[in-house]
Structure formats: structure tokens, C-alpha cells
N, C-alpha and C positions, 0 to 999 in steps of 0.2 A: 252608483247613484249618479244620476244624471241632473245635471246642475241648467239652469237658463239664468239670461242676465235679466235685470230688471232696472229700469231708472225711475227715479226717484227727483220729484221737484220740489224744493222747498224755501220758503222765504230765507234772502240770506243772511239774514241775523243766527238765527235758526239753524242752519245748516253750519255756520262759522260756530258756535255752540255745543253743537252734537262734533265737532269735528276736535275740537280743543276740549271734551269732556273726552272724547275716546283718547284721545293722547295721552291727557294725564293720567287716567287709568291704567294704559300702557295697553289696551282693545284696538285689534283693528275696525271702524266703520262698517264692513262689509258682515265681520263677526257677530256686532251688535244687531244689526237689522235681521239679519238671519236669526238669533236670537228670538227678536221681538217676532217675527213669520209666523216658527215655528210656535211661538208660544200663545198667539194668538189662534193659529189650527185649532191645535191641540184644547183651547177653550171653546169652542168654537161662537166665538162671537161674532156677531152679526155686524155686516159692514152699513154703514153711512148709504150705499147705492140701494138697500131694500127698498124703500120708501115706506118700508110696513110701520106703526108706530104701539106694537103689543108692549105687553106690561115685558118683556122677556128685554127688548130693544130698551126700554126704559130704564130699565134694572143696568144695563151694563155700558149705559151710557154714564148713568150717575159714578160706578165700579172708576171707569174711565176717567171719569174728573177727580176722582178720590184719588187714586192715582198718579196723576199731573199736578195736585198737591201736594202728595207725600215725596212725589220726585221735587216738589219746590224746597218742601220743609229742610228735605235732604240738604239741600243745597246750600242753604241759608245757612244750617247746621255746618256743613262743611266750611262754610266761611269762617263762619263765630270764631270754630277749635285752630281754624289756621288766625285767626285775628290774635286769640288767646294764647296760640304759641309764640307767637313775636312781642307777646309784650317780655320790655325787659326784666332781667331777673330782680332787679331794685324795684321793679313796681308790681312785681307776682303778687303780693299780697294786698294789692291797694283795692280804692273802688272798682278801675277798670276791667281788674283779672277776676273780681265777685261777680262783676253784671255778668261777663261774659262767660263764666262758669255755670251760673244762675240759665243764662238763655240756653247754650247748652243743653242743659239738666232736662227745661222746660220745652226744649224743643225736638227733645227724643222723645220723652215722656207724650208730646202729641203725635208722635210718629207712632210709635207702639202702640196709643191708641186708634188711630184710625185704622192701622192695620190690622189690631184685633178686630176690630165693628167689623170690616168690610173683609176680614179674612183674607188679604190680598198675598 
């Protein structure tokens, strides 16, 4: 298999983000993107450069944001569970460790739906 390089420009918030998301994960950068290539191929979605604006373009532009919100929700969620594991053991059971158990609950429960709706 014959491999080419490719660069990549990105705002650097953005970039410092995907960079420090792939660490933690313990993924290398190059993994991920290649990832995301082949997964976009393989769907074959239509790029931003068509200029065409068919119902097809429309469809998977929405896919796309539904997407970049359940990668938000993700995120959010992965805070909560890390917020909720540092509370200390004296106050596991208090308000703090309810809400954050509660957001939790509520914020996979919105993940799993969007992902059923939009099949992702």
C-alpha cells in the first residue's frame, strides 16, 4: 500500500484540542485522521468544494453537525464522570455527586438518542 503525505491546516485552538484529545486517548494524530479519510471514503460524502446544493449535500451536512454535537455532548459527559470522580468520598452522597450523576445519566441518554435518529 502506497501511502502520500498530506498537511493539514487548522485553527490553533483546534489543533492544540485534537492534539491533547489524541494523547489522552493514548491515539496517535496521524491514526485518527486517517481514520476519519478512510471513513469518510468509504461513506462517500460529498465535499464542501461541489458547490452543488441537492437534497443528498443537505442530508449529510445536517449528519455532520449531528455529529459535532454528539462529539460535544461526548465531551461534556467525559468531564461531568471525571468531575464526579474527584468528588470526595465524605461528599459522594451529597447534592453535588446527585447533579453530576443526574447530568451524566441525562447526557448519554441524549447521546444514544441522537445516535439512534441519525443512525451515526
Amino acid at each position: 500500500m502506497q501511502k502520500q503525505q498530506v498537511k493539514i491546516y487548522a485553527e490553533p485552538e483546534l489543533a492544540t484540542a485534537f492534539k491533547a484529545l489524541c494523547e489522552k486517548s493514548g491515539t496517535s494524530m496521524t491514526a485518527e485522521l486517517s481514520a476519519y479519510m478512510r471513513k469518510r471514503l468509504r461513506l462517500k460524502e460529498p465535499t464542501l468544494s461541489t458547490g452543488s446544493r441537492t437534497e443528498t449535500d443537505k442530508r449529510w451536512r445536517r449528519k455532520a453537525i449531528v455529529r459535532e454535537m454528539i462529539d460535544r455532548l461526548e465531551n461534556v459527559c467525559d468531564a461531568e464522570e471525571s468531575y464526579r470522580d474527584s468528588i470526595p468520598e465524605n461528599l459522594s452522597g451529597g447534592p453535588l455527586a446527585e447533579a453530576a450523576d443526574e447530568a451524566v445519566s441525562k447526557l448519554t441518554e441524549a447521546i444514544e438518542i441522537l445516535s439512534d435518529v441519525y443512525t451515526l
